[in-house]
C-alpha positions as CSV (number, residue, x, y, z in Angstrom):
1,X,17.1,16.0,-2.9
2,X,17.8,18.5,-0.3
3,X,15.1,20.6,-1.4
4,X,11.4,19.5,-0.9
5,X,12.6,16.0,-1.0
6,X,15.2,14.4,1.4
7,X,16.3,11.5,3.1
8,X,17.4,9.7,6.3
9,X,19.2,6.9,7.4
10,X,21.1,5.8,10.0
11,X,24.8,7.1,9.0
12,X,23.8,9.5,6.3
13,X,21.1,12.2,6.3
14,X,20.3,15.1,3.4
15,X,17.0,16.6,4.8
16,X,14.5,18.6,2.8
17,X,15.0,22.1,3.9
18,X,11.2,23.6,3.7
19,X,8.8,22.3,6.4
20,X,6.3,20.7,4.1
21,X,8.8,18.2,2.5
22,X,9.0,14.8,1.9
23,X,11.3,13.0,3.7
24,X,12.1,9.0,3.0
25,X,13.4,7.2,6.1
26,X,14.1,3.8,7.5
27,X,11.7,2.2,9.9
28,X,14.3,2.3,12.5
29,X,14.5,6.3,12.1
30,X,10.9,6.9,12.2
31,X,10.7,4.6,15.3
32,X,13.4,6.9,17.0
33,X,11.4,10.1,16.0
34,X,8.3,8.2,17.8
35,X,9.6,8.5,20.8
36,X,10.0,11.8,21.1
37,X,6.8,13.1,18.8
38,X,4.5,10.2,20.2
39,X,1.7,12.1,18.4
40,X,4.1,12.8,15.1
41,X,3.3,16.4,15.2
42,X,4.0,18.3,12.2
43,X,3.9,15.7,9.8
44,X,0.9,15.2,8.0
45,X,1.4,11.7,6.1
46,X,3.1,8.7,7.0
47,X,3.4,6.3,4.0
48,X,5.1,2.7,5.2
49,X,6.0,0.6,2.3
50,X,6.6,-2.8,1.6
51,X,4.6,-4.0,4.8
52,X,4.2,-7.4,3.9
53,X,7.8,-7.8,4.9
54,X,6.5,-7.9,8.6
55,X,9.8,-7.4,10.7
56,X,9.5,-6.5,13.9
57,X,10.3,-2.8,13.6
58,X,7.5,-2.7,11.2
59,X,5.2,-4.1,13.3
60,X,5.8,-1.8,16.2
61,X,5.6,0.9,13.9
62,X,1.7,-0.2,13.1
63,X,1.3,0.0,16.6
64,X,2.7,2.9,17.5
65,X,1.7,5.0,14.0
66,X,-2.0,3.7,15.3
67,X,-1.7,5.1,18.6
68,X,-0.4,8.4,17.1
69,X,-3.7,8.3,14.8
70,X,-5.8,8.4,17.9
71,X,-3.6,11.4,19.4
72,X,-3.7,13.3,16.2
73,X,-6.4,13.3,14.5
74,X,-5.0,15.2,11.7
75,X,-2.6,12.4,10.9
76,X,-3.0,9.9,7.9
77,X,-1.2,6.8,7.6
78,X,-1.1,5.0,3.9
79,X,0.2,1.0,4.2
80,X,1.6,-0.5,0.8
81,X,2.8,-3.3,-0.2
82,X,2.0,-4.9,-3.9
83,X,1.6,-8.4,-2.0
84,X,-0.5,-7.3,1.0
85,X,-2.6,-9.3,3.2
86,X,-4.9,-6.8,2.7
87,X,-7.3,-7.8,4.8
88,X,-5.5,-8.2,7.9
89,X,-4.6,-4.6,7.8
90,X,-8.2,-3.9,7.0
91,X,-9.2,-4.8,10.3
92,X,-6.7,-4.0,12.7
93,X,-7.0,0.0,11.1
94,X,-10.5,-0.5,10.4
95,X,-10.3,1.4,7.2
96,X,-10.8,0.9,3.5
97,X,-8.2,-0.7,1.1
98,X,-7.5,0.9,-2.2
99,X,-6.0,-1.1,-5.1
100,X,-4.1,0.9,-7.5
101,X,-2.8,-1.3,-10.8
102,X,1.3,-1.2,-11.5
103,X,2.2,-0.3,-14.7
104,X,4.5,-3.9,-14.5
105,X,5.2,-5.5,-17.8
106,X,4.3,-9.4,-18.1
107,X,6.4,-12.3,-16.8
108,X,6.5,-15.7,-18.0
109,X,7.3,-18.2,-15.3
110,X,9.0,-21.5,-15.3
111,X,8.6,-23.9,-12.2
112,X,11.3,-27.1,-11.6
113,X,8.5,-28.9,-13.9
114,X,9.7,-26.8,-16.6
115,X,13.5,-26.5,-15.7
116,X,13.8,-30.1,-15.8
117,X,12.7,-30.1,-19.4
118,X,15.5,-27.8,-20.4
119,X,17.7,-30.8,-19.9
120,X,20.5,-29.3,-18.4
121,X,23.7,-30.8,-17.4
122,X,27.1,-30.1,-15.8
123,X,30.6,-31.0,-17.6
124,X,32.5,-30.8,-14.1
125,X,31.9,-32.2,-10.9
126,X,31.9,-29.0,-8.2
127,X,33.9,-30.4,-4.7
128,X,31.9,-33.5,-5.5
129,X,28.4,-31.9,-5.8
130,X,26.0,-32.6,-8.2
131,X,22.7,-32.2,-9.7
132,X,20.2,-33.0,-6.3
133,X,17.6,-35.1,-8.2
134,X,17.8,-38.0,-5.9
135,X,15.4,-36.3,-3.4
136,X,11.7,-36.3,-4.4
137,X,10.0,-33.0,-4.7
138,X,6.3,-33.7,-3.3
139,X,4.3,-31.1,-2.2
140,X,5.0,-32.1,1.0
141,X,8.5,-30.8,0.3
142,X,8.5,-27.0,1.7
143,X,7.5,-28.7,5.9
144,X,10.9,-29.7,5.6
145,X,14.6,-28.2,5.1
146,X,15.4,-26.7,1.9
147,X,18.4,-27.8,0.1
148,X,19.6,-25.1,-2.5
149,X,21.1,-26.9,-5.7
150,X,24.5,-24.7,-6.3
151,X,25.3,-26.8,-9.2
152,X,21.7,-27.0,-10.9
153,X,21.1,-23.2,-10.5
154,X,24.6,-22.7,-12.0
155,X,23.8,-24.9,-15.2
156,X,20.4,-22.7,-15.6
157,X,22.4,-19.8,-15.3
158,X,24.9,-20.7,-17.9
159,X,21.9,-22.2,-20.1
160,X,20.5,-18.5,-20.3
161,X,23.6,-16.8,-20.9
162,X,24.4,-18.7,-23.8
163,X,20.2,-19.2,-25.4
164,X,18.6,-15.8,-24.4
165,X,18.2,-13.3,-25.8
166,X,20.5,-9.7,-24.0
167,X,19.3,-9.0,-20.5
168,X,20.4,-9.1,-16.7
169,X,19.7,-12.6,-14.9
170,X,19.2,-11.8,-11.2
171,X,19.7,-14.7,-9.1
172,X,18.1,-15.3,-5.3
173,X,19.9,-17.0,-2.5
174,X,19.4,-17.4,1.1
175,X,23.2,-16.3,2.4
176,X,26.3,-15.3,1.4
177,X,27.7,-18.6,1.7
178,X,25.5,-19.6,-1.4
179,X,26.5,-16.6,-3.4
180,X,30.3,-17.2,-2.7
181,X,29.9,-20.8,-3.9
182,X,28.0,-20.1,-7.2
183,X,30.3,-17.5,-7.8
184,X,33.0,-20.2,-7.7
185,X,31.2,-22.3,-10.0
186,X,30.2,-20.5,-12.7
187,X,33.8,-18.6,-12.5
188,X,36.0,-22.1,-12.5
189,X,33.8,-25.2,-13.1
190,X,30.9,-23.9,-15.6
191,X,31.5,-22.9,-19.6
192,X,31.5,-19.5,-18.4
193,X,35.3,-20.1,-17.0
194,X,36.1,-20.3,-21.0
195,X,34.4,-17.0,-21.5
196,X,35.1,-14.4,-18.9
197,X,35.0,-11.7,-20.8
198,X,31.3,-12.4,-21.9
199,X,29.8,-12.1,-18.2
200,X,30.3,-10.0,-15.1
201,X,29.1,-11.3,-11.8
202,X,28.2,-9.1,-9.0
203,X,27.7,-10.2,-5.6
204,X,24.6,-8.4,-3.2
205,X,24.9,-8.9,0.0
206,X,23.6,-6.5,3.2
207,X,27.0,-6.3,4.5
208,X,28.8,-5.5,1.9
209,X,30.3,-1.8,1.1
210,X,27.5,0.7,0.1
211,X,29.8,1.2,-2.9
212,X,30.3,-2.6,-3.9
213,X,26.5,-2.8,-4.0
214,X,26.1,0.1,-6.2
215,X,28.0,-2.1,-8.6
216,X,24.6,-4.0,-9.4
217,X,23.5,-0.3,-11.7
218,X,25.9,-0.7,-13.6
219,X,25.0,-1.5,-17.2
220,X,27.8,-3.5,-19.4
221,X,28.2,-3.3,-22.9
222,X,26.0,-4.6,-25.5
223,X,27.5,-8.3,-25.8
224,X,28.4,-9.4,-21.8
225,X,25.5,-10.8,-19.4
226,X,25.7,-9.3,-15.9
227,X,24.9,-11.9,-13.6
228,X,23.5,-10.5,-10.1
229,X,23.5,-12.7,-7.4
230,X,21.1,-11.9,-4.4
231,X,20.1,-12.3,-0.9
232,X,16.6,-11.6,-0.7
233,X,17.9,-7.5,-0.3
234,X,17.3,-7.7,-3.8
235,X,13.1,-8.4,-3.1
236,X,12.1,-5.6,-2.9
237,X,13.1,-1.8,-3.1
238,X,15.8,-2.1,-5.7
239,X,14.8,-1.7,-9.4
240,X,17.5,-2.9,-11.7
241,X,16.4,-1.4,-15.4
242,X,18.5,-4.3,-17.2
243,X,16.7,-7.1,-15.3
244,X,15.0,-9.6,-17.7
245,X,15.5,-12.8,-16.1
246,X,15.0,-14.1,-12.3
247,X,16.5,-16.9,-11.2
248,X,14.8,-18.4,-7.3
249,X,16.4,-20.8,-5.5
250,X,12.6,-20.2,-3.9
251,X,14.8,-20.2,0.0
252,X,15.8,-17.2,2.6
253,X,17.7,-17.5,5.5
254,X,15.5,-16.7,8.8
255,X,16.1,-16.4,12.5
256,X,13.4,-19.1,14.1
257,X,12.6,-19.2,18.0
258,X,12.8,-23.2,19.7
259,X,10.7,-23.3,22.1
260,X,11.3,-26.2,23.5
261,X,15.2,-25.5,23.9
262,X,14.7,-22.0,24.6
263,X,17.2,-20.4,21.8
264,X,17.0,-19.1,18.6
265,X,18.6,-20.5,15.3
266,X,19.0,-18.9,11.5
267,X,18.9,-21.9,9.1
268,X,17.2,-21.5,5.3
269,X,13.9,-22.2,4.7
270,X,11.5,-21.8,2.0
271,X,9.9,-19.1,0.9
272,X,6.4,-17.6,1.1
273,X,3.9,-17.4,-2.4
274,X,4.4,-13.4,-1.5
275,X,8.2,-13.5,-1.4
276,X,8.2,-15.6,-4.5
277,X,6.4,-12.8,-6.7
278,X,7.6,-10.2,-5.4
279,X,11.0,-11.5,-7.0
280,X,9.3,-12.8,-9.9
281,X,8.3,-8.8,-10.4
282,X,12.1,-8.0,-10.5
283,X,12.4,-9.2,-14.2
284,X,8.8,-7.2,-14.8
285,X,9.7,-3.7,-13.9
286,X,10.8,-2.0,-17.1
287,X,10.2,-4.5,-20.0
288,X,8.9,-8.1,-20.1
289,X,10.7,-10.6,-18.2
290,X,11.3,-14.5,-17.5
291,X,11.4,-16.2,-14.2
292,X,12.5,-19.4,-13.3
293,X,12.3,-20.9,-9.6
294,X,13.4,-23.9,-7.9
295,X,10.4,-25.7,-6.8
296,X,7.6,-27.6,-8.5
297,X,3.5,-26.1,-9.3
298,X,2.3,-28.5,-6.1
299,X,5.3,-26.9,-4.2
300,X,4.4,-23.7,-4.6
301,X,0.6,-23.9,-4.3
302,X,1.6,-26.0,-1.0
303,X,3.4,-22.5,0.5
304,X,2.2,-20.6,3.0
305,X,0.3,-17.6,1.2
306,X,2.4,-15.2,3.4
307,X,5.5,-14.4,5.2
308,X,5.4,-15.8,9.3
309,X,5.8,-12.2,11.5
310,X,9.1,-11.8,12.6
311,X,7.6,-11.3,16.3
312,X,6.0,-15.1,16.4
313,X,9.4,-16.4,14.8
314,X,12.0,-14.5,17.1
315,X,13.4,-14.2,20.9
316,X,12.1,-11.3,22.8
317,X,14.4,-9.9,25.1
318,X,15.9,-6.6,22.7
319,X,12.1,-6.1,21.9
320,X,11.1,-6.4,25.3
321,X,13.4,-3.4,26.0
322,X,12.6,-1.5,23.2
323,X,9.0,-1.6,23.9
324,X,9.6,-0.2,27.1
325,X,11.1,3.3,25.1
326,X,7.6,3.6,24.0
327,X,5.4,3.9,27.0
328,X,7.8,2.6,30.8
329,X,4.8,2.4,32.4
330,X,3.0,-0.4,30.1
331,X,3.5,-4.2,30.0
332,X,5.7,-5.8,27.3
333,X,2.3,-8.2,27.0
334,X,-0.2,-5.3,26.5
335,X,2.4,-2.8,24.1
336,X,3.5,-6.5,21.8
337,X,-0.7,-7.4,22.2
338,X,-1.5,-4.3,20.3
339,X,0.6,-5.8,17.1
340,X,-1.4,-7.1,13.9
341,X,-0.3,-10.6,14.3
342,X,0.7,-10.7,18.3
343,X,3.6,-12.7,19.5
344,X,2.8,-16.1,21.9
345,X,2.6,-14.8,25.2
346,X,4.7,-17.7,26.5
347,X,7.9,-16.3,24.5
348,X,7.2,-13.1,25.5
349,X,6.8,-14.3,29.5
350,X,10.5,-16.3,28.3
351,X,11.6,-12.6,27.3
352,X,11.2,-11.1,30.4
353,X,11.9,-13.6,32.8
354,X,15.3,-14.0,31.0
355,X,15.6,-9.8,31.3
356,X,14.9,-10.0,35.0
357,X,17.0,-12.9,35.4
358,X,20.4,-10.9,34.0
């Protein structure tokens, strides 16, 4: 680092210092690079990873790395993701897909089918929670809210650290509310409150300090089970070596547009099949692995095969207005038009109306 290879981010830099480098950045500091090299001169390659995550930087990046393709036509753009819609990116480049195999190591996993097999079952009652078997789990399940089972989760958890054999158990949770209150639980109401010097739980969170996240490398000794627990930050991009077993609460928290009442709200919801093995792959990156997640076989054949695009889920207006950095002369319809999967032009027409309005 800080030779041929560098990086970028938006509070900390260490660029390569040779002009035919490799430099890994955000999307949010290649955006800002786009709008002053619209044509990306002097850079040969741009790889952008983990596209199925489909936020709305990453989405104007597609359009704007296509136009640069058509301005330069020395330019090459790789997208990768190991859960792509493939052929959605197929035809808006209009260019071939290549599938390269991952040297992943096998996963077993275990549905709520399974889990409820195991027989688990809590000693203490949790500020009156308890086990949430009353509600039926049709497939029909994941049109409606999710409700994550702190207590159940907590059981499983507690099952594995004392029946499995050594490994890391990385747990998923939609928000740090979650996290905070299975933290309590296994801490003061599980078996694990007998033995605290067997485990080590570790938060991850996006806002927490850059050092309290590094925490999550950290290896323990031989005989104490670290227990991550996760927003979905943990999906993708992190490899932790001592992972062996997943646990999915199968939810994310999500930012969704009301049309009707004109607002957005962030409330959990379920899952897509591509977020849910991309973190089964956490427990497969460096040995075999075991994942268990919170939702029955029907449930999960019932999900929507991919991830909705942030653009057709989200308010407008700051994209509106970024939009306009790209190109001041072109319409917010015509620049968001150009994106893989484009917005409704309703909530874009909301977007700007409300922009003119203030």
């Amino acid at each position: 680092v800080g030779d041929v290879v560098g990086y970028q981010v938006r509070l900390n830099q260490d660029l390569p210092n040779t002009p035919a480098g490799i430099l890994l950045c955000t999307t949010g500091i290649l955006l800002k690079k786009l709008q002053f090299n619209p044509r990306l001169d002097g850079c040969s390659h741009v790889i952008v990873d983990e596209a199925h995550e489909r936020t709305i930087n990453t989405d104007m990046l597609l359009v704007l790395l296509k136009r640069a393709m058509e301005l330069n036509k020395d330019l090459k753009v790789i997208v990768m993701s190991a859960t792509i819609n493939a052929d959605l990116f197929q035809r808006y480049f209009n260019c071939n897909c290549i599938e390269v195999p991952g040297r992943t190591f096998p996963v077993k996993s275990y549905f709520l089918d399974d889990i409820d097999m195991i027989g688990l079952k809590s000693k203490n009652s949790y500020s009156g929670m308890a086990f949430d078997d009353r509600r039926p789990l049709t497939p029909d399940a994941v049109h409606g809210s999710p409700i994550v089972d702190i207590v159940k989760i907590g059981e499983l958890i507690v099952h594995i650290t004392k029946n499995k054999p050594p490994g890391a158990i990385l747990t998923f949770l939609p928000g740090w509310a979650e996290i905070s209150q299975l933290k309590k639980y296994l801490e003061h109401y599980s078996e694990l409150a007998m033995m605290p010097e067997k485990v080590i739980i570790v938060p991850l969170h996006s806002k927490m300090p850059f050092y309290d996240q590094k925490k999550i490398f950290h290896k323990p000794a031989d005989d104490v089970r670290k227990i991550v627990l996760a927003t979905d930050i943990a999906e993708t991009g992190i490899t932790v070596s001592d992972v062996v077993y997943v646990v999915d609460s199968c939810t994310h928290r999500q930012v969704h547009w009301h049309e009707k009442r004109g607002l957005s709200s962030i409330s959990n919801q379920w899952a897509s099949q591509a977020n849910i093995n991309q973190r089964k792959g956490r427990a497969g990156r460096v040995q075999p692995g075991v994942s268990y997640h919170f939702i029955t076989r029907d449930m999960f054949n019932n999900l929507p095969p991919y991830p909705t695009p942030e653009v057709q889920r989200s308010s407008l207006e700051q994209t509106v207005l970024d939009a306009k950095t790209y190109g001041s002369n072109e319409k917010a319809h015509d620049f968001l038009g150009k994106m893989p999967q484009p917005p409704d032009p309703v909530v874009i027409e909301h977007a700007v109306k409300e922009l003119i309005d203030l």
